[in-house]
C-alpha positions in Angstrom: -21.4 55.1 174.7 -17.8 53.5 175.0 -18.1 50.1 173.5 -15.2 49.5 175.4 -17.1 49.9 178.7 -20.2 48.0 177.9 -19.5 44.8 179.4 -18.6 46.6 183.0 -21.6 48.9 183.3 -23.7 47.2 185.8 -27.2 49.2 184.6 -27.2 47.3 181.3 -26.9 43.7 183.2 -29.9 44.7 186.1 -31.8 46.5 184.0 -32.3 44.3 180.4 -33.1 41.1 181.5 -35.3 39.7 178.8 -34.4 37.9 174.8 -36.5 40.8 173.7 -34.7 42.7 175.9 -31.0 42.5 174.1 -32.3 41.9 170.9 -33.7 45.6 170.8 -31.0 46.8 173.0 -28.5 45.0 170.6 -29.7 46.9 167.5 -29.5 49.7 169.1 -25.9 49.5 170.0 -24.6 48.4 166.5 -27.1 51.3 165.0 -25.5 53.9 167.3 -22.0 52.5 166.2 -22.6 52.6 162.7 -21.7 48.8 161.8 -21.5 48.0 157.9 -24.7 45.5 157.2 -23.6 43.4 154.1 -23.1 40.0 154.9 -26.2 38.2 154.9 -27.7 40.2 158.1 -29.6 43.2 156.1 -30.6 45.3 159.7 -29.1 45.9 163.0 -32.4 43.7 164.5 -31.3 40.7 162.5 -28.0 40.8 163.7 -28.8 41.3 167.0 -31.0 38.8 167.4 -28.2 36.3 165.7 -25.7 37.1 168.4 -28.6 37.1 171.0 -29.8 33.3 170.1 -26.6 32.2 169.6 -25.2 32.5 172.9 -28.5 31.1 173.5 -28.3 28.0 171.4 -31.5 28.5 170.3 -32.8 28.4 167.0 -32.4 31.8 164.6 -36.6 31.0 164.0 -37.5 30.9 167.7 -41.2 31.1 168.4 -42.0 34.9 169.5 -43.7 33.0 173.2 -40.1 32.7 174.1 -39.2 35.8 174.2 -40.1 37.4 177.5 -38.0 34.4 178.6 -35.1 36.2 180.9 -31.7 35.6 180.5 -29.6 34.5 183.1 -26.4 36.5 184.4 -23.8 34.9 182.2 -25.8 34.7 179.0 -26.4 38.3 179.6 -22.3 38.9 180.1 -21.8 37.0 176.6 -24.4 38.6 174.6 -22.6 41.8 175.6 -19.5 40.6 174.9 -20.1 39.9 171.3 -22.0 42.7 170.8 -18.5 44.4 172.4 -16.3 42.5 169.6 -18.6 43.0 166.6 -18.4 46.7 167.0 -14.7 47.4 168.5 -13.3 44.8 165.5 -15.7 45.1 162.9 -15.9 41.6 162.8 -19.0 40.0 160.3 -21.4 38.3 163.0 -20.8 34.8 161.2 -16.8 34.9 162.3 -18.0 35.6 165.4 -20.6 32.8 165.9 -18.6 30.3 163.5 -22.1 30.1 161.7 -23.9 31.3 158.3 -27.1 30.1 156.9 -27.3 29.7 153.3 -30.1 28.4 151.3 -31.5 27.2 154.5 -28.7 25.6 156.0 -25.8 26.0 158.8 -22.4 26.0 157.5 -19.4 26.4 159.3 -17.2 29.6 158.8 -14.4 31.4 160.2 -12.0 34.1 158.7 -10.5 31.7 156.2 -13.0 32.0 153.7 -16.1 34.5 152.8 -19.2 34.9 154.9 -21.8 33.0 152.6 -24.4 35.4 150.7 -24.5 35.2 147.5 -28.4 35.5 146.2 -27.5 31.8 143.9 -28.7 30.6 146.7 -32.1 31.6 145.7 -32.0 29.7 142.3 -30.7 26.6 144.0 -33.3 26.3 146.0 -35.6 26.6 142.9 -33.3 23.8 141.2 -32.0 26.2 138.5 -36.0 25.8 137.2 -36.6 26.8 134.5 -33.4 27.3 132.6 -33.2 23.1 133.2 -34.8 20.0 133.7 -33.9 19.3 137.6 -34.6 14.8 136.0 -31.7 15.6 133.6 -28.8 16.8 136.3 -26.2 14.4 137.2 -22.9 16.2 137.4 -22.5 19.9 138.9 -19.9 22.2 139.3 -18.7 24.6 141.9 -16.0 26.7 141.0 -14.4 29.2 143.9 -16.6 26.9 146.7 -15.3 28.5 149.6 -16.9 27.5 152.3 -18.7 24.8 150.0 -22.3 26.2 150.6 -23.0 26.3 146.7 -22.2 23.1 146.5 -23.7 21.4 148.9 -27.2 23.5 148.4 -26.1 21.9 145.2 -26.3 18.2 146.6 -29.1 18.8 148.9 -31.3 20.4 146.0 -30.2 17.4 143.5 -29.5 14.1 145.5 -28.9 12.0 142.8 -26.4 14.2 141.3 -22.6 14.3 141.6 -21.3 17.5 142.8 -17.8 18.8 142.6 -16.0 21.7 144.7 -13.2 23.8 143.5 -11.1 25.5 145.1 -7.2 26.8 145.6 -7.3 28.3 148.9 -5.6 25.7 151.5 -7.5 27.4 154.1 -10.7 27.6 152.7 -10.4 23.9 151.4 -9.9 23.0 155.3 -13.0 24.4 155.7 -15.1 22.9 152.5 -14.0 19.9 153.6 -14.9 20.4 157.6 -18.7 21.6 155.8 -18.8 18.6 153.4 -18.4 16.3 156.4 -20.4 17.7 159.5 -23.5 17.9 156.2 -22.7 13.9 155.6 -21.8 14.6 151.8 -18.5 12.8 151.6 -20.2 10.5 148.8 -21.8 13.1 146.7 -19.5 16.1 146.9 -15.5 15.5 145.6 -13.3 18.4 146.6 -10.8 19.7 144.5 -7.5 21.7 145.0 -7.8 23.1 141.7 -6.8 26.7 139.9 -10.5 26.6 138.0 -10.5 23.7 135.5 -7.6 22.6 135.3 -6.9 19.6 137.9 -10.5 18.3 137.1 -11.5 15.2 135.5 -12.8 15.5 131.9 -16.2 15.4 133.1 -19.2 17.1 130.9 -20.8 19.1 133.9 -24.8 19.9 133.3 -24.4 22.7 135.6 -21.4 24.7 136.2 -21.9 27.4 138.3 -19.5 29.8 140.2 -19.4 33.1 142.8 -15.3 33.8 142.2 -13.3 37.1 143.1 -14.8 39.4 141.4 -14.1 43.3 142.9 -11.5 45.4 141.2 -8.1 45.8 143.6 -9.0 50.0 143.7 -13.2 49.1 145.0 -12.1 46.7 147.3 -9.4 49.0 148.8 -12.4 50.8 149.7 -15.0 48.8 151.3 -16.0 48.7 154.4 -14.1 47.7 157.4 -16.1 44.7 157.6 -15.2 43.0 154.3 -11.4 43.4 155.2 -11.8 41.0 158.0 -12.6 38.3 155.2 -9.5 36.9 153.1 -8.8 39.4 149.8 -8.1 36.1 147.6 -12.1 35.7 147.8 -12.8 39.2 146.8 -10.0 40.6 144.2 -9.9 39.9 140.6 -7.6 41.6 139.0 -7.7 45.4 137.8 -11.4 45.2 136.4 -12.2 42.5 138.8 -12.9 40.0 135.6 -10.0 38.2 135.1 -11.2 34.7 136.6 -14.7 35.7 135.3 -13.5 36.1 132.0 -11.2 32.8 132.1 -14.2 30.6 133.3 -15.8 31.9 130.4 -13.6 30.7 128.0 -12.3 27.6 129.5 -16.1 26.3 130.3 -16.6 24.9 126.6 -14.8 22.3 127.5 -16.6 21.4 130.4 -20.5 21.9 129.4 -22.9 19.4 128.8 -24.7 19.8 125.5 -27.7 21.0 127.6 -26.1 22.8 130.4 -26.0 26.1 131.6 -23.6 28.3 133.1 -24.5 30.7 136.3 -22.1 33.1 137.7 -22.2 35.9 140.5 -20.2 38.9 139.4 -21.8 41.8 141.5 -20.3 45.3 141.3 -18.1 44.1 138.1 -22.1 43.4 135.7 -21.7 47.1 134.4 -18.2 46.7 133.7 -18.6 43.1 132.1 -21.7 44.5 130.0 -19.4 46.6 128.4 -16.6 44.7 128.2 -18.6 41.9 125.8 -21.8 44.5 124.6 -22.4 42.0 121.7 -23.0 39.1 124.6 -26.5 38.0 125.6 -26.1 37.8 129.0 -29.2 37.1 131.3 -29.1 38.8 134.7 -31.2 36.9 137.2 -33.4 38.2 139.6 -33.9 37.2 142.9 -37.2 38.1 144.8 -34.9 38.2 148.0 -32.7 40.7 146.6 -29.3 40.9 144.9 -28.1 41.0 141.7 -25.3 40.5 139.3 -25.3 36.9 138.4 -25.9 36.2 135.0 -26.7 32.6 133.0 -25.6 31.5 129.5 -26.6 28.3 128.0 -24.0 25.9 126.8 -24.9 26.8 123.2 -24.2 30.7 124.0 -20.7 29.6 125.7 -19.8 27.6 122.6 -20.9 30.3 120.4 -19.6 33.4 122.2 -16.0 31.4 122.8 -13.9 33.3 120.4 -15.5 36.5 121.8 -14.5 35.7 125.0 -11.0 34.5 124.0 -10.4 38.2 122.8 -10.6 39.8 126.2 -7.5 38.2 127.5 
């Protein structure tokens, strides 16, 4: 089928008239069309049914009564028409309904800064348990925020703790920011135009923890069409995709409580960072929701490993 034509064939519009309707109808299409799935929507039915409730402004968890619940004309015209964008332009769904869930909660995204998905979101939600006592944090850190979603699963998850976003991205600190204040976290999450550490306060941060560019220049030259719609200074770091990995390593010393831990997302890069530092006791996380590569050290390790981690630089 032409995507192009979809909106303009009259069969579709008479014919589908339920939610269920274009939510099967809707995976269909984007199976047919062979979309890229890897930005928080695992199948075509998820996505579907994203773009289908949206233009519906119902809730992604509707109750499966409403679903024989017909659509009227328009609402039929603008599910199509999205379905129309997110396989002509390869657009992620979130750009295209200016909405991710993370950790449980809406945030606000648009091409300016990655589509939230990291599996941290996972451990948040578990308040870092049991790698540290969830009474005992009072100052986080979020380096590479983006969008802010770590950060402010951060603050939800520990309400008594002060939470600090970093980031260097003009255009993705519009957005933090724009999250920070439709969430009401103004008071408990400080955003920072900062290249890592160094316009932060010297603050001794019990959690530091971090999702930064981590793809090599040659893999992300070859992803998906989809992931090119997002902005390459959230993917690429450097020629083995370590570079900022490897400097947060050595610069967090500084920066660690004398209990704290350190948690960050490398993906792809693990194998290559494995090798890179062999002698390292890196634990890799796992997630009962899936993903992988995000690995925790302990303050102790950090300050113990440092010169090791000076070396690769």
């Amino acid at each position: 089928m032409d995507v192009n034509n979809v909106a303009t064939q009259t069969d579709v519009i008479t014919t589908l008239t339920t939610i269920k309707d274009y939510i099967r109808w809707g995976a269909s299409q984007l199976s047919e069309n062979k979309v890229f799935f890897g930005h928080g929507l695992a199948t075509p039915l998820h996505e579907s049914a994203t773009i289908v409730l949206h233009v519906l402004f119902q809730p992604y968890n509707l109750d499966d009564c409403y679903l024989e619940s017909v659509l009227t004309i328009e609402e039929r015209k603008k599910v199509i028409h999205l379905l129309n964008r997110r396989i002509a332009e390869r657009k992620p769904v979130a750009y295209l309904t200016n909405e991710a869930i993370f950790a449980g909660l809406s945030f606000y995204v648009d091409e300016r800064v990655l589509v939230p998905r990291s599996p941290i979101a996972e451990i948040i939600e578990q308040r870092f348990a049991p790698w540290i006592d969830e009474d005992q944090v009072f100052n986080i850190l979020d380096l590479c925020t983006g969008s802010a979603c770590i950060a402010i699963a951060c603050a939800y998850a520990f309400p008594e703790a002060q939470v600090d976003a970093v980031e260097l991205s003009n255009d993705a600190l519009e957005v933090a920011t724009k999250n920070v204040r439709q969430h009401d976290l103004l008071e408990q999450v400080r955003i920072f135009k900062s290249d890592l550490f160094n316009e932060l306060p010297d603050t001794k941060y019990d959690v530091i923890v971090s999702n930064p560019p981590y793809v090599a220049i040659q893999e992300w030259k070859e992803l998906p069409e989809e992931y090119h719609q997002e902005p390459e200074m959230g993917f690429t770091g450097g020629t083995n995709g370590l570079y900022l990995v490897l400097t947060i390593l050595i610069e967090a010393k500084k920066y660690l409580a004398e209990q704290g831990i350190l948690i960050i997302e490398v993906g792809s890069s693990a194998e290559t960072l494995q090798q890179l530092l062999p002698e390292i006791p890196f634990y890799w996380l796992e997630f009962e929701r899936g993903g992988d590569g995000v690995f925790l050290l302990t303050a102790e390790q950090v300050q113990q490993y440092h010169e090791q981690f000076k070396r690769t630089i």
